[in-house]
C-alpha positions as CSV (number, residue, x, y, z in Angstrom):
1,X,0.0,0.0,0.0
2,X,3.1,2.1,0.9
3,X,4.2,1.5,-2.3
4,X,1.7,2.4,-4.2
5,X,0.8,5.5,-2.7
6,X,4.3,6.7,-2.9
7,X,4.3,5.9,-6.6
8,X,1.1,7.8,-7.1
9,X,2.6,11.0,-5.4
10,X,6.1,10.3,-7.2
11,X,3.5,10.5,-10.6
12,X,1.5,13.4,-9.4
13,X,4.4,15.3,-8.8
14,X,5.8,15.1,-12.1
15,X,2.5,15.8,-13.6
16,X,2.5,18.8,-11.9
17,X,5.8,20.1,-12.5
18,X,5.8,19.3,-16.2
19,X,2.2,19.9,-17.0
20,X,0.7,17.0,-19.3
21,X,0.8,17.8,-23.0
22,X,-1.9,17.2,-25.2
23,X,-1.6,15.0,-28.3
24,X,-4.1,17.8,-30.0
25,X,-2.7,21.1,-31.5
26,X,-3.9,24.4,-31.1
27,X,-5.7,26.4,-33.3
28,X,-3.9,29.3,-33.8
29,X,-5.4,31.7,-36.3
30,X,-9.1,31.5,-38.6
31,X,-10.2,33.3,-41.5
32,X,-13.3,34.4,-43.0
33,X,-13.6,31.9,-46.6
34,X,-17.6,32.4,-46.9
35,X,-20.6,33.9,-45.2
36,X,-23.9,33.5,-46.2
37,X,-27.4,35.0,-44.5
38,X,-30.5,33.4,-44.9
39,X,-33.1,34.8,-47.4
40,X,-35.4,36.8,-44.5
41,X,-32.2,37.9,-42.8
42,X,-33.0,35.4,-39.8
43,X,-30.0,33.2,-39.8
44,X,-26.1,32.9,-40.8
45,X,-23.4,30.9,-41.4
46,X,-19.8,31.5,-41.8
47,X,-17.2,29.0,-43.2
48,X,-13.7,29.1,-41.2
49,X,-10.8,28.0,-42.1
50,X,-8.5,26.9,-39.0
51,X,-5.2,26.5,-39.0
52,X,-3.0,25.3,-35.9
53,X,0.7,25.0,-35.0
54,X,2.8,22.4,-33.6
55,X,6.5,20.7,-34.0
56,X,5.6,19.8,-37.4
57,X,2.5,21.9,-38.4
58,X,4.6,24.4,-39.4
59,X,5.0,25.2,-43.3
60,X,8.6,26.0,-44.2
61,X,8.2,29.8,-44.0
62,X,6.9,29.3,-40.3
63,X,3.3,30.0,-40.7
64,X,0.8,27.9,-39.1
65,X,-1.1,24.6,-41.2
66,X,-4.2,24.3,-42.1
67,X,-6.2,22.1,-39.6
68,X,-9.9,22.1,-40.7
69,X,-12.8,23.7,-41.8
70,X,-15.6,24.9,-39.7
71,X,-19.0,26.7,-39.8
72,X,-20.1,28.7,-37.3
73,X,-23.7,29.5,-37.3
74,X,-26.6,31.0,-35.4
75,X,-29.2,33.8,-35.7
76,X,-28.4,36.9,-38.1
77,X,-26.8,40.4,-36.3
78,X,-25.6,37.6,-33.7
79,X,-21.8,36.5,-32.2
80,X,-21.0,33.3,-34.1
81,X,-20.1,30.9,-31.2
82,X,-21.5,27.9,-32.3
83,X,-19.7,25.5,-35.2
84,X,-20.0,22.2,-36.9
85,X,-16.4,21.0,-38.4
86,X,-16.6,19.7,-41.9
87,X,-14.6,16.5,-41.6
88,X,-12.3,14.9,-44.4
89,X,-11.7,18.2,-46.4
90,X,-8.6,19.0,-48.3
91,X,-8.3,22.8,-48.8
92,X,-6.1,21.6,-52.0
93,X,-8.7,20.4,-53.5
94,X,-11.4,22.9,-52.8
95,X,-12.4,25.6,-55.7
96,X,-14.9,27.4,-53.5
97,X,-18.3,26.7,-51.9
98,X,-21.5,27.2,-53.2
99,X,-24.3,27.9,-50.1
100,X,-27.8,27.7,-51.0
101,X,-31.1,28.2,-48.6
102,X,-33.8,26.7,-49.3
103,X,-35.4,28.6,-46.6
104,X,-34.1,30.5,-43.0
105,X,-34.2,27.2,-41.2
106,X,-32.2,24.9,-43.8
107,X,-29.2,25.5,-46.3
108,X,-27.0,23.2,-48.0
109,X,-23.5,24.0,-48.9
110,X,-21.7,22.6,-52.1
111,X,-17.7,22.2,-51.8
112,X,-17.1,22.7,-55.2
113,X,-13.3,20.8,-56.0
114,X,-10.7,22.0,-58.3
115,X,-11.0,20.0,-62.0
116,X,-7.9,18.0,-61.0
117,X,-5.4,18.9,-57.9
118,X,-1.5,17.1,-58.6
119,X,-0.9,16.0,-55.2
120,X,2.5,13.6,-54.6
121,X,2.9,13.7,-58.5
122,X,-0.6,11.9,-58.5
123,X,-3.9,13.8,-60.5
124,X,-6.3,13.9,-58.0
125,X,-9.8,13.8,-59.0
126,X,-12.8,14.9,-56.8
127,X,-15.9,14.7,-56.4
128,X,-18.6,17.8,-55.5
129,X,-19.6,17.6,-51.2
130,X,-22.9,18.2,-50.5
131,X,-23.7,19.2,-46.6
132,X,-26.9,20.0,-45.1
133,X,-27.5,22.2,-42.2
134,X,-30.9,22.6,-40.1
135,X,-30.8,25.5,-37.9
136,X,-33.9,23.9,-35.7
137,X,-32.1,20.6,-35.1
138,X,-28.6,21.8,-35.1
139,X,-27.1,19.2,-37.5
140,X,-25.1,18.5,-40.4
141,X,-25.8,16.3,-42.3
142,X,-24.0,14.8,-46.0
């Protein structure tokens, strides 16, 4: 028992005096690609793109790698807290996004790809994303 607690303070200790690191890397800096407001002026969304820094996130001039794609969201003339990440996305390969409402409560947003992205001397072809957002539920959908 002895033994154990002394190994769980010896552990705690070390903890404590060199923090614990997380595996995760932090976001260090957004911009602005798209914003879109629904067609009564009742809701918004705004696509992110979020870049982060670590030991090897780093391009070669030192600025910070992309790390996803979000969209923030919530009711027009509002703070945009609130986000849904797109998941699988590679900016590479996107051309632009195309946001359409089909009314204040639902829009769906198109990530249109580039006609062929090189990528490891490979031609990379992609196919157009279609995501779905409800504003009463919250979701996203594809």
């Amino acid at each position: 028992m002895t033994r154990r607690l002394i190994a769980f303070l010896l552990l705690f200790t070390v903890l404590l005096l060199f923090g614990c690191q997380s595996d995760e890397a932090e976001i260090k800096s957004s911009f602005s690609i798209k914003t879109s407001v629904s067609p009564n002026q009742k809701n918004i969304i705004e696509i992110q793109e979020m870049s982060k820094e670590d030991n090897v996130g780093l391009h070669a001039s030192g600025r910070p790698m992309f790390h996803s794609l979000r969209i923030y969201y919530g009711e027009y003339g509002s703070l945009l807290e609130d986000f849904v990440v797109l998941e699988e996305i590679r900016m590479p390969s996107i051309d632009y996004f195309d946001v359409v409402w089909t009314d204040d409560e639902n829009v769906t947003i198109n990530v249109i790809p580039r006609d062929d992205t090189v990528i490891d001397n490979e031609v990379q072809t992609y196919e157009v994303e279609t995501y779905e957002f409800d504003f009463a539920t919250e979701t996203l959908s594809k």
